[in-house]
Structures are given as structure tokens and as C-alpha cells.
N, C-alpha and C positions, 0 to 999 in steps of 0.2 A: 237671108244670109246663106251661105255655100259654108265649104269645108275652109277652117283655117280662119273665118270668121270676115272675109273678106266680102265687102261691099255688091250686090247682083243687081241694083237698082238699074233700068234701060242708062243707055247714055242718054246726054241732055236734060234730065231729069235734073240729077244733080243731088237727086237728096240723099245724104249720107249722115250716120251719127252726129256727128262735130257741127252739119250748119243746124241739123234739129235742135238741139238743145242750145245753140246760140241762140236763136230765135225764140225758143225759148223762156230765155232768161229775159232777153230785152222785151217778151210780151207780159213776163211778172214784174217788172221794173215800171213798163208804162203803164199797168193798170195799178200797182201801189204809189203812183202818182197819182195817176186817176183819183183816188179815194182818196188820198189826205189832200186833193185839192180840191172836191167836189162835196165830198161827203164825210170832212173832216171834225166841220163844224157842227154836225148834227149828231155826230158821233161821239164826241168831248161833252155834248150837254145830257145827252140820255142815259151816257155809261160814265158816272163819275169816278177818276182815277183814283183809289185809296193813295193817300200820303200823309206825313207829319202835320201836316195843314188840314184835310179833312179830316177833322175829329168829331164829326157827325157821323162818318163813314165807321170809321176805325174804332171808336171806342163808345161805350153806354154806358151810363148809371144806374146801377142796381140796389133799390134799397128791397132789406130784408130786417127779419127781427130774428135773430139767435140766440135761444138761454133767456128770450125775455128780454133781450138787449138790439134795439133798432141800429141796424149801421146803412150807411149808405156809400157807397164802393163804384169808381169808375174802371173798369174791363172795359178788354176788346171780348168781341162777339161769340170769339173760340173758346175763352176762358171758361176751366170747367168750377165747380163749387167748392171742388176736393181746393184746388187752389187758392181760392177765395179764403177760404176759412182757414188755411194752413200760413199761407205765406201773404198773405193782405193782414189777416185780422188776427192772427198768431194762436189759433185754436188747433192744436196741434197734437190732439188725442185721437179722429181720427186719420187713420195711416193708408199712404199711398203705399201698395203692396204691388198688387198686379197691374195696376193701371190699364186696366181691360174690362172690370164688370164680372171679374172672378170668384175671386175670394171672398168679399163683402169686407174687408179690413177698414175699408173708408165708408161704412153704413152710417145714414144721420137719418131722422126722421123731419119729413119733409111735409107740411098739411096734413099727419095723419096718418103718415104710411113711412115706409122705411124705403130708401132708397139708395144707390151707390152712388156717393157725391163725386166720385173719378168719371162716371159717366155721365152725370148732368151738368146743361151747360149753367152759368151764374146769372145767363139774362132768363132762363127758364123759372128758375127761383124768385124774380121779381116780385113783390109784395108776398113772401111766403112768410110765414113761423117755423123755425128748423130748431132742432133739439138732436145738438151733437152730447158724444160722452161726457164731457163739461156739463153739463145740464141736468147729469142726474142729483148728481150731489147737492146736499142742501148747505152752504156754510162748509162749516166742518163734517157733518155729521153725511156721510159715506148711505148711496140709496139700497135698500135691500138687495137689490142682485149684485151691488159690488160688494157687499161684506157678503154674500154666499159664496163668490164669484173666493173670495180669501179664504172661505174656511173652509174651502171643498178644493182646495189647491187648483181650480180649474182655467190654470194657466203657464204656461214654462215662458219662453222667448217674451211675450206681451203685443208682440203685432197685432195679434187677430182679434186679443179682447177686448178692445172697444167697441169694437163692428158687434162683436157676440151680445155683448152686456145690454146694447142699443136694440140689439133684435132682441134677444128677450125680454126686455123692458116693454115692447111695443108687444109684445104676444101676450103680454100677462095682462096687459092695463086691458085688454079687446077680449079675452080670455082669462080670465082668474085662474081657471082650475082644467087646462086644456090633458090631454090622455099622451101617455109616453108616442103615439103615432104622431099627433097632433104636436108634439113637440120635435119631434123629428124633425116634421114638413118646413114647420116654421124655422128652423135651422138649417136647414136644406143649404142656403143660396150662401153661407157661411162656411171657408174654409181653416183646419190648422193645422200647421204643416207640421207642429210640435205632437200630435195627436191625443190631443185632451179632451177630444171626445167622453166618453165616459163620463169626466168628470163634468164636465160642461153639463149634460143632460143630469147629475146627478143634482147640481142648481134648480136645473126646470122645476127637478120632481121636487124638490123640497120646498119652493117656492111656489108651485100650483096646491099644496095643501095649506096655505095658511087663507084663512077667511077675509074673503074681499079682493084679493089678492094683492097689488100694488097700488 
């Protein structure tokens, strides 16, 4: 290219901007012919198109047992648990907050351990036992960390304390009588924006003295 953007190619050459990228275009044209004529067929059967029709593709059955109660639920594959259990099965204590794996507002216990159900997907869950908030209570009568949870006021707004209730639930059954550090840690991955900290911890400790623990 010269000053002014003008063409230096020899003569008879001929090749300038305008027929390159003509040529171009008409050699992307012939080869996406090429391939839906050649290699179209072998390409529809190995990569099948997700649609309303593939429902082998697009969606799975997950069964699980929550609360002691077996449900079985057809998702698509992205579906997370937090979902499942809120707006499938109407278990709606815990709260989608940060929908990020932040807060712990959406904590359930999952085989044993505590987990963020905004970041697990519902087919990961398959044949699991999950024990959301719901779950503590027995009937009527209210499980020990949630009457602490009332008579240590250790709550304002109410987002965060299911998440909270659920992790100390799961720290005292593995730990009966864990050390104010030790409750810390376990608290850690739990946030409130109301800042009831304090109070929250002042559950732990009254709850890591009684014998046996939960």
C-alpha cells in the first residue's frame, strides 16, 4: 500500500482489495456447500441438535429424598438444586441471596456435608438424602438451634438464617462441643448482611454445652 491508501500491486497482476475478498467469499460459499453436501450426514448423527423433540438431550430425571421424603423431578442439565427445591418442589426456606456460592443463604446438607444448593447442579444430586431448613423441625415442636436461634434474637431481615441454622445443625451433630475458633471456621462460608454475628455465635456456644449435643 502507498500514501493515500491507493493500490501498488504491478499491473496485470490485478489483485486489489475488492476482487480478494470477492474470492473470498465465493470460496466460504463453496466449501459450506462442500460440507452440508458431503459431510452433512455424518455430522447430524454424531452431534445431535438439542430441540423440543430431543428430550433425551435437553432434559433428565432426578430422583432424590428430601426431609425423608423421595421425589422424582424432570430438569434440563443446567438446573441448579437451589431451583429444584424452591420452585419445583416449593421448599422455600432455603434463599437464593447471592446466587454465586457467597453467602451460604441457600445451604442444605447434602450426603453428610453442607453444601450451596445455588451452586450444585439437580442432576449432581441424583440418588442423594438432602436435609434442607424444613427438615429440622419435628411436627410442631421447633429443633434446638432454632429455639436458640429465637431466644438469642440471632436474626433481623431472616435471609441468612436458614443457611446459618443448617450449618450449625451439621457442626454440632460431627462436633457436639466444638471451641469458640472451631465455631468460627465452621461459620466462615456464611454470610449477614444484618450483622448478627455475635449473636449467632452466642447460639453455638450455648448449644456446644449441653450433653451429647444435638
Amino acid at each position: 500500500m502507498s500514501e493515500g491508501g491507493k493500490n501498488n500491486s504491478p499491473s496485470g497482476i490485478g489483485l486489489n482489495r475488492r476482487k480478494f475478498l470477492k474470492g473470498m467469499g465465493t470460496g466460504l460459499i463453496g466449501t459450506a456447500t462442500l460440507s452440508k453436501g458431503l459431510l452433512g450426514e455424518e455430522t447430524e448423527e454424531k452431534t445431535p441438535v438439542a430441540s423440543a423433540k430431543s428430550r433425551d438431550i435437553t432434559m433428565a430425571t432426578v430422583t432424590m429424598t428430601i426431609n425423608g421424603k423421595r421425589y422424582s423431578v424432570e430438569v434440563e442439565p443446567r438446573t441448579t438444586l437451589l431451583h429444584v427445591i424452591r420452585e419445583k418442589l416449593g421448599l422455600t426456606g432455603a434463599k437464593k441471596v447471592c446466587g454465586r456460592g457467597e453467602c451460604g443463604a441457600c445451604t442444605v446438607i447434602l450426603n453428610g456435608r453442607t453444601v450451596y444448593s445455588c451452586m450444585t447442579l439437580a442432576v449432581e444430586a441424583h440418588g442423594a438424602k438432602i436435609t434442607t431448613i424444613e427438615g429440622l423441625a419435628k411436627s410442631d415442636k421447633l429443633h434446638p438451634v432454632q429455639e436458640a436461634f429465637i431466644n438469642h434474637d440471632a436474626y433481623q431481615c431472616g435471609f441468612c438464617t436458614p443457611g446459618f441454622e443448617v450449618v450449625l445443625k451439621d457442626l454440632l451433630d460431627k462436633n457436639p462441643r466444638p471451641t469458640l475458633e472451631e465455631i468460627k471456621k465452621g461459620l466462615s462460608g456464611n454470610l449477614c448482611r444484618c450483622g448478627a454475628y455475635p449473636h449467632v455465635v452466642d447460639v453455638a456456644l450455648e448449644l456446644a454445652g449441653r450433653k451429647g449435643g444435638m
